[in-house]
C-alpha positions in Angstrom: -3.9 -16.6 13.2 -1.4 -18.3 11.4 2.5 -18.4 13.2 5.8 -20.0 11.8 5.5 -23.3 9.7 7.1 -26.6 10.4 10.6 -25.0 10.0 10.0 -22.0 11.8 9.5 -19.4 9.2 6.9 -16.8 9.9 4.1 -16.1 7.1 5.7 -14.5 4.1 4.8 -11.6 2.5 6.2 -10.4 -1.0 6.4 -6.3 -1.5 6.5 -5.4 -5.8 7.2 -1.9 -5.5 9.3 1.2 -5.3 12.7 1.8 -3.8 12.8 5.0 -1.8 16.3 6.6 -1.0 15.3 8.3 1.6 14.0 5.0 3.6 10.2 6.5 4.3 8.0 4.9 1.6 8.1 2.1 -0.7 10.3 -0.8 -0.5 12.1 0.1 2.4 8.8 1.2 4.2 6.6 -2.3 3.5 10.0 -4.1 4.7 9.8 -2.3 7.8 6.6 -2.7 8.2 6.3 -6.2 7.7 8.7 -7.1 10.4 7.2 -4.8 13.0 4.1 -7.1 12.5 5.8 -10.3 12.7 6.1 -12.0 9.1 9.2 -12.1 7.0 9.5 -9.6 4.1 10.4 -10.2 0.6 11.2 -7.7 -2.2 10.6 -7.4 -6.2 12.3 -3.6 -7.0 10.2 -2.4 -9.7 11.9 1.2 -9.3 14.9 3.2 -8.7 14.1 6.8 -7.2 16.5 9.2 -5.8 14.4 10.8 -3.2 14.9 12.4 0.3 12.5 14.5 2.5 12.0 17.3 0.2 10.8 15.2 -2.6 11.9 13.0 -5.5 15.0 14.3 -7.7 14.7 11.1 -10.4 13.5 7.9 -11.3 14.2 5.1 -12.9 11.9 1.7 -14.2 13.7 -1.5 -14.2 13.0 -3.7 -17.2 10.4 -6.1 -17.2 12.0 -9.1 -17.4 14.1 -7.9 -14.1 10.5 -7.6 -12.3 9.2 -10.8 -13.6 12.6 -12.5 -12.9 12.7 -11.4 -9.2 9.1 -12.4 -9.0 9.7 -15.8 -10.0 12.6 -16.5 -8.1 11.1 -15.6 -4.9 7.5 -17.1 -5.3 8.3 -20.2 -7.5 11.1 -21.4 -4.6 10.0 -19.5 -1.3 6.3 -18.9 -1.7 4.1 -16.3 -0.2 1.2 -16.2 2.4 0.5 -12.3 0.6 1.5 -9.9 -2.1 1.5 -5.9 -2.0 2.5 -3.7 -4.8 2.9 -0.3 -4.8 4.9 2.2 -7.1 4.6 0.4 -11.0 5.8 3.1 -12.6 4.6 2.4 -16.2 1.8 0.5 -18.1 4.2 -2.4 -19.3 5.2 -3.4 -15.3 1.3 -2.5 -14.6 0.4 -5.5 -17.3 3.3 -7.7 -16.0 2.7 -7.5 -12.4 -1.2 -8.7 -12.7 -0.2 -11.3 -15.0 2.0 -12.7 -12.0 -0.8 -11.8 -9.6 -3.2 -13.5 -11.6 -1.1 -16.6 -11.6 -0.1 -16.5 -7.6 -2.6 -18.2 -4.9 -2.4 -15.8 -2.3 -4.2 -12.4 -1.5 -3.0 -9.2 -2.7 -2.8 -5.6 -1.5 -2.9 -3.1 -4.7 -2.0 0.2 -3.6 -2.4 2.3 -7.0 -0.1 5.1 -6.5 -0.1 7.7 -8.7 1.9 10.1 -6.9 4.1 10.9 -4.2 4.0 12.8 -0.6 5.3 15.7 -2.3 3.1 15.7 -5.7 5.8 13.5 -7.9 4.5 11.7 -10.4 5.0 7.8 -10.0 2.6 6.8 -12.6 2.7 7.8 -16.1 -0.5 8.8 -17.4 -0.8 5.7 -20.2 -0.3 3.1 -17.5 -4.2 3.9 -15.7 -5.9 2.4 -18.1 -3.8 -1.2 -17.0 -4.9 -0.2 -13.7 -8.2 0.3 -14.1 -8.7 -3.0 -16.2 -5.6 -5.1 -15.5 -4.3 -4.9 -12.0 -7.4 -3.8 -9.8 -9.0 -7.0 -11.0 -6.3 -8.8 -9.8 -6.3 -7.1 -6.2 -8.0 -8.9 -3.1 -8.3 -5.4 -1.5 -7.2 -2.5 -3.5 -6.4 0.6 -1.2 -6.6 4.3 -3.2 -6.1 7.6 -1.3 -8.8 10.4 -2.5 -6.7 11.7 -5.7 -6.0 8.2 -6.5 -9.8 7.5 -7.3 -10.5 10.9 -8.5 -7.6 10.0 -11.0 -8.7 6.5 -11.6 -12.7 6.9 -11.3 -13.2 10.5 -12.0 -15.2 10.8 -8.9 -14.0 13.1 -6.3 -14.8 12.9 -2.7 -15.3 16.1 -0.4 -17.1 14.3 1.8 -17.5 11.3 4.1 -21.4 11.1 2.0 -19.5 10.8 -1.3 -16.6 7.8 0.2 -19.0 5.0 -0.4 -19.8 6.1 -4.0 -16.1 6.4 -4.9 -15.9 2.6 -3.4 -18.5 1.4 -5.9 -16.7 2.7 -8.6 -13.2 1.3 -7.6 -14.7 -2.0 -6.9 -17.0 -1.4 -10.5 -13.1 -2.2 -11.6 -13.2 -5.7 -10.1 -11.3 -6.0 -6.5 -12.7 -8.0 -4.1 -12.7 -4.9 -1.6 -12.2 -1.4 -2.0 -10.5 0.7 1.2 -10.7 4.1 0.4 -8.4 6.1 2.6 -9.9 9.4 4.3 -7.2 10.7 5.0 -6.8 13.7 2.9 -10.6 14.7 3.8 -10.2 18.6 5.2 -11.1 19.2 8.7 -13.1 16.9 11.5 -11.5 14.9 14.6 -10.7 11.6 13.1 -9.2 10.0 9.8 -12.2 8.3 8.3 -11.3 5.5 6.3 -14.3 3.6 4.0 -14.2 -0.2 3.7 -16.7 -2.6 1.2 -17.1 -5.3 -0.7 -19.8 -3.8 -2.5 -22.3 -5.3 0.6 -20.6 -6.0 3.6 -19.4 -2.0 4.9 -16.6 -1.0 7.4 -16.3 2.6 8.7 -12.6 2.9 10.2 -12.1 6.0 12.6 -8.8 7.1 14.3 -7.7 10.6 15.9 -6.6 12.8 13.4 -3.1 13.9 14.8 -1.7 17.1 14.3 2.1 15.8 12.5 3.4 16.7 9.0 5.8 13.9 8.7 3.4 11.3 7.1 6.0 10.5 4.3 5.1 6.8 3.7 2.0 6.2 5.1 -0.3 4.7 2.4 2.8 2.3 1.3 2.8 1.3 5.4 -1.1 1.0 5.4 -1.0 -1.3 2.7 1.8 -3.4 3.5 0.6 -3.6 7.7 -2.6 -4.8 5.7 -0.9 -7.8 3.9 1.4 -8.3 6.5 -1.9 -9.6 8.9 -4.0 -11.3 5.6 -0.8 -13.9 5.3 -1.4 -13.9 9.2 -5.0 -15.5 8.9 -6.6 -12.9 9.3 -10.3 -11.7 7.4 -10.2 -8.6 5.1 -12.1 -6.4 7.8 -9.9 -7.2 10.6 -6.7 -7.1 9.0 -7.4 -3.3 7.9 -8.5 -3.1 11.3 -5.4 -3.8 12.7 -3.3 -2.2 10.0 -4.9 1.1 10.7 -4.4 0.5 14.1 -0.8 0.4 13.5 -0.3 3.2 10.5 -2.0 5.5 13.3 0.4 5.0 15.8 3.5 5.5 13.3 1.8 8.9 12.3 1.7 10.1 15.7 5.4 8.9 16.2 6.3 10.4 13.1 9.5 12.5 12.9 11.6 15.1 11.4 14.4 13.8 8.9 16.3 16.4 6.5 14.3 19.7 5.7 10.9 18.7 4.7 8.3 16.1 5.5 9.7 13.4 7.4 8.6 10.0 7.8 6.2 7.5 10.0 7.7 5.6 12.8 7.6 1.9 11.3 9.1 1.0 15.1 6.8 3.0 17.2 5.8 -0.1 19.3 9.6 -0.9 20.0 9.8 2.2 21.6 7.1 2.5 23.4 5.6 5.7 21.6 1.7 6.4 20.7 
């Protein structure tokens, strides 16, 4: 594993994505994340949301040449060790973003969201196609939740049988690796996560804990996953460890206004599990 360079700077890991309000997902999520695991966070806003724990009341794309501009500034003087992105909002920031990724030398996270906790839209409808052909191609690991490839794919997953199909046709889009999250599955024990290349095959298992307040978790997954690539770390282990982590912020999760509240980014700080 890598540590701080010559001037003591941990690794640094660059977050293009979402600003949410309410602190739970998105920007402020990865940031959190990022230093719970030890490397120094960096932001590109691609997104304005007003959004709380009931859901989100409005949103609003920056322009591209904000997103590009921020992107720029950071990589072109600071550099990065890793890239995530999350929330892209529309098809023009979709094409933008993996142009930039296509022209930065480190790994990236893509975490296609498509919607929020509460069933917001956060990706119109004419940006999947830049998904699908632009951005997933650009992704080192590319990490959709079950209605993400349903959306993306058409395949839908009802079962742990049907997890490694709906990885061949995410990776059919041209990531190096495909996690699809298990999350959403209904019933069974454990949270069954599905991890490939297309040869090499990781089946990820953690206790399914009874909490409602997951707001955030597949922006946390995502980034945690980043956050330990710029560390050194392989593909398998680094989703490894991130899940790992995201599981013990879901079972430290806790209430925040009047509906679902967020994941503990701190959980280890305070001892909880």
């Amino acid at each position: 594993m890598s540590g701080p360079d010559a001037g003591g700077a941990p690794p640094r890991v660059l977050t293009v994505a979402g600003s949410d309000s309410g602190g739970g997902a998105g920007i402020q999520a990865d940031l959190k994340t990022m230093l719970a695991l030890g490397v120094h966070g960096m932001s590109v806003v691609t997104a304005v949301t007003a959004q709380n724990s009931l859901g989100v009341q409005g949103a609003w794309e920056l322009p591209v040449e904000a997103v590009r501009a921020q992107y720029r500034s950071i990589v072109d003087d600071i550099g990065v060790q890793a890239v995530k992105t999350g929330m892209l909002a529309s098809a023009e920031l979709v094409e933008a973003v993996a142009e930039l990724l296509d022209g930065t030398d480190a790994p990236a996270v893509v975490d296609p969201v498509g919607v929020s906790k509460h069933g917001d839209s956060l990706l119109a409808e004419s940006a999947l196609d830049a998904v699908r052909t632009r951005l997933l191609r650009a992704a080192t690991v590319a990490t959709p939740n079950l209605d993400e490839v349903a959306r993306l794919t058409g395949v839908r997953v009802e079962s742990e049988n049907d997890m490694r199909r709906a990885a061949d046709a995410v990776l059919a889009y041209g990531p190096r690796w495909a996690l699809v999250k298990g999350g959403h599955l209904p019933g069974g024990a454990d949270a069954v996560d599905f991890l490939t290349d297309g040869s090499d095959e990781h089946w990820l298992r953690a206790p399914r804990h009874d909490n409602r307040h997951t707001h955030g978790t597949g922006c946390t997954l995502a980034s945690a996953i980043a956050a330990q690539l710029a560390q050194g770390r392989t593909v398998p282990e680094a989703v490894a460890d991130a899940k790992e982590y995201v599981t013990g912020a879901i079972a430290a999760g806790f209430a925040l206004g009047g509906g679902i509240g967020p994941v503990d980014h701190g959980w280890r700080f305070r001892g909880k599990s």
